[in-house]
N, C-alpha and C positions, 0 to 999 in steps of 0.2 A: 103579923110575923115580922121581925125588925131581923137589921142587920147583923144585930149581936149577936142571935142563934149562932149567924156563918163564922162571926168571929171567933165565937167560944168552938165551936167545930175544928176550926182550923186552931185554934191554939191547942184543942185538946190532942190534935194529930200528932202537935211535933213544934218544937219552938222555932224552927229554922223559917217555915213560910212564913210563920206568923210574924215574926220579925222583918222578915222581908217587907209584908203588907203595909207593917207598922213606919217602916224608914219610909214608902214613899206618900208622896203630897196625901195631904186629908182629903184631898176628892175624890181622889182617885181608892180609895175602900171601898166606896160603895157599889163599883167595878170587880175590884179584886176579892174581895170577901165571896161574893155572892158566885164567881167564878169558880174560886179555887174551891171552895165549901162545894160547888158541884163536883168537880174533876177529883174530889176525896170520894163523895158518896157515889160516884162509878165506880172507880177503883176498889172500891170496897163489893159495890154488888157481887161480880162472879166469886168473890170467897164466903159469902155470907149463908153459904148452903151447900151441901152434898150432891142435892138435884141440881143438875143442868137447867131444868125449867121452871122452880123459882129463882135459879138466876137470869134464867130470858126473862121473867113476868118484871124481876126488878128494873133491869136495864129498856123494856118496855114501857113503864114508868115513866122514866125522864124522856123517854117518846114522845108520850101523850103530854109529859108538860113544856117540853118545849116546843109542838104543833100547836099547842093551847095559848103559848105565851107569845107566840109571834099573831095569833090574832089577839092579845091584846087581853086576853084572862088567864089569872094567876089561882093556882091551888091553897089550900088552906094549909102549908108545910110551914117546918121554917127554914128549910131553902129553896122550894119549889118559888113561893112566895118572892124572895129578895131578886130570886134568877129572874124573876119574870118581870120586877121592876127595872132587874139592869137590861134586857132586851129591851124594854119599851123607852131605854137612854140611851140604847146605839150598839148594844153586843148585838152582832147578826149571829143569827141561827142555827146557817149551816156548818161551821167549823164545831160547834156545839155537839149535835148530831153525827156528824163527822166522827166524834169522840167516842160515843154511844155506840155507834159502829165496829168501833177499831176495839169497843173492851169485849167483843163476840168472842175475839181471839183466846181472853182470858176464861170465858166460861169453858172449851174446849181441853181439849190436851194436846193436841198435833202441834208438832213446829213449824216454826214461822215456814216456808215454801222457800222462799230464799231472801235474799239480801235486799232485797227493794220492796218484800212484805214488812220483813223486820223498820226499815226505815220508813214505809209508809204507816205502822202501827204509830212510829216515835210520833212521826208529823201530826197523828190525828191526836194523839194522847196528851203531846205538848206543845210543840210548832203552831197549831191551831190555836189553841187555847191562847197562847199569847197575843198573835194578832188578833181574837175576837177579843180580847179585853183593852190592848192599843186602839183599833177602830173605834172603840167607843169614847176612847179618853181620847181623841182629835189622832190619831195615824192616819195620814192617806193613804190609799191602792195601793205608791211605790213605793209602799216600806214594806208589805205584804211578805215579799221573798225573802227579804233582810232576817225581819221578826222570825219568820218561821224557820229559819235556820236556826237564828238564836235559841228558840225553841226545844228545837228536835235535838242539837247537840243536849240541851241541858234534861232535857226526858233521858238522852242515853245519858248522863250520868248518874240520875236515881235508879234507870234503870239496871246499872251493871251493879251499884249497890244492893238493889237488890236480887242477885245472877241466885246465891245461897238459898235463899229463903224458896226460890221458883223452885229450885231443883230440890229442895228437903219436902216441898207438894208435889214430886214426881212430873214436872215440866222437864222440856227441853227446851231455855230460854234465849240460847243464842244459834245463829246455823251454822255455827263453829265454834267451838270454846276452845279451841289451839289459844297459847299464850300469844302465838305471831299476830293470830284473825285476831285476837282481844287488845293486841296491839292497832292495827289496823284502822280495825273501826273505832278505834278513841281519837284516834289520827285527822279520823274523818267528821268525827264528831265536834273536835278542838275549831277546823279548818272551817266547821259551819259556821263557830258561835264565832270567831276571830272574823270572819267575812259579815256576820249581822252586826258586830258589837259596835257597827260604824253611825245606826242609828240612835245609838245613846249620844250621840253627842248632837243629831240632822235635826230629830225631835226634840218637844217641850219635855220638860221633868213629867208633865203630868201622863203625853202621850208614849212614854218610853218606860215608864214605873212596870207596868206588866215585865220588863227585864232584870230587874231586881230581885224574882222569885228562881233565877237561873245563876247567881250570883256567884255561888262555891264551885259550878260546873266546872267550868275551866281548869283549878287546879283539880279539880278530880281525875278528872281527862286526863292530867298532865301527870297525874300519878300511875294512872292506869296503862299509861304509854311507859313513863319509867320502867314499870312493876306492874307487866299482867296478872302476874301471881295472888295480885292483890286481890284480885276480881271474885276468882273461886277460895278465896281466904276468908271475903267479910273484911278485907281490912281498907276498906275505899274510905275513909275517914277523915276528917279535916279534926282538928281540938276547938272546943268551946272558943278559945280563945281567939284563934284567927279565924272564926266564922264570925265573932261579934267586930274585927277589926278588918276585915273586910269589906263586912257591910255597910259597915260606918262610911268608910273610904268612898266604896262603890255609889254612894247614895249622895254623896257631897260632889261627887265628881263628874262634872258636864260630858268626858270624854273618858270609855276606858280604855288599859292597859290590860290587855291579854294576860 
């Protein structure tokens, strides 16, 4: 099972990660690929069925392959496979897991409990992910809180992109959808990745690439603070254009500007 399965996976999602993967170091793919190609086929589980419990059996899956892959054996997928060659290069486990955890929420229907559900969902879903693909590509410990900021602000802006679509599957996907709280929490969200965005510059290109995949967050944020209205619109949106002239910038650039 090669890397390309995750790649063609991730390109088939959506041209935006894929790009992102593409702009950073060539080493650092074999990281990113086999990551992000997981954090797609979670997120996919709890919609891939009506039952509740082929969506547990799915997200039990990456269970058993990631309790499998940190002793050291890999399944015959093609990305169970890659996952477990990037564990056995330095992705630790638990923030992985962590993730698997945090998509229980999606299988369910009840909302989030409150405000530090909602933001402990983001950290597991995105905040995590990023530092376990940095720790592998050389992050130390004290970048840990950094990353996972960067992280979590940039989950809530796919997240609030996708606010429509939860609520057209009869979710309740925020614990407040007032325009003020949708202002708020983008406020909060912006204030994470603007406090993380300080290791794009402490780290190597190659240990700080995992930040690349969070790259449009910021102005979306900054749109969604402008214009709550956006949120429950579906208009959270960047153009082709300034997503490929961003990245370009973002990718060239040792240090960013918020």
């Amino acid at each position: 099972m090669s890397l390309q399965a995750c790649a063609d996976l991730v390109a088939r999602a959506g041209r935006e990660s894929f790009a992102a993967i593409m702009a950073a170091p060539v080493d650092a793919r074999r990281i990113l690929f086999p990551v992000q190609a997981f954090a797609l086929e979670l997120a996919r589980a709890p919609w891939a069925s009506q039952e509740p419990m082929i969506a547990q059996m799915r997200l039990q899956f990456w269970r058993d392959v990631l309790e499998e892959a940190a002793t050291g054996k890999a399944r015959a997928h093609e990305v169970a496979a890659p996952l477990a060659t990037a564990v056995a290069e330095g992705v630790p486990v638990a923030p992985l897991l962590a993730c698997v955890d945090a998509r229980e929420w999606d299988v369910g229907r009840e909302p989030f409990a409150d405000e530090a559900a909602f933001w402990g969902y983001l950290d597991a879903t995105g905040g995590g992910l990023v530092w376990a693909a940095a720790a592998a590509l050389g992050a130390g410990p004290d970048a840990e809180e950094g990353l996972r900021a960067w992280g979590r602000g940039a989950a809530l802006a796919r997240y609030l992109q996708a606010v429509p679509e939860l609520e057209s599957r009869g979710r309740l996907p925020l614990v407040d959808g007032r325009p003020e709280a949708v202002k708020a929490i983008a406020e909060e969200g912006l204030a994470a990745m603007t406090s993380g965005s300080q290791w794009r510059g402490r780290l190597s290109a190659l240990a700080s690439s995992p930040m690349l995949l969070g790259a449009m967050a910021p102005v979306l944020l900054r749109k969604a603070i402008n214009a709550p209205g956006r949120v429950a619109d579906g208009a959270l949106e960047l153009s082709e254009f300034r997503k490929r002239f961003r990245l370009m910038r973002m990718a060239a650039t040792p240090q960013w500007r918020m």
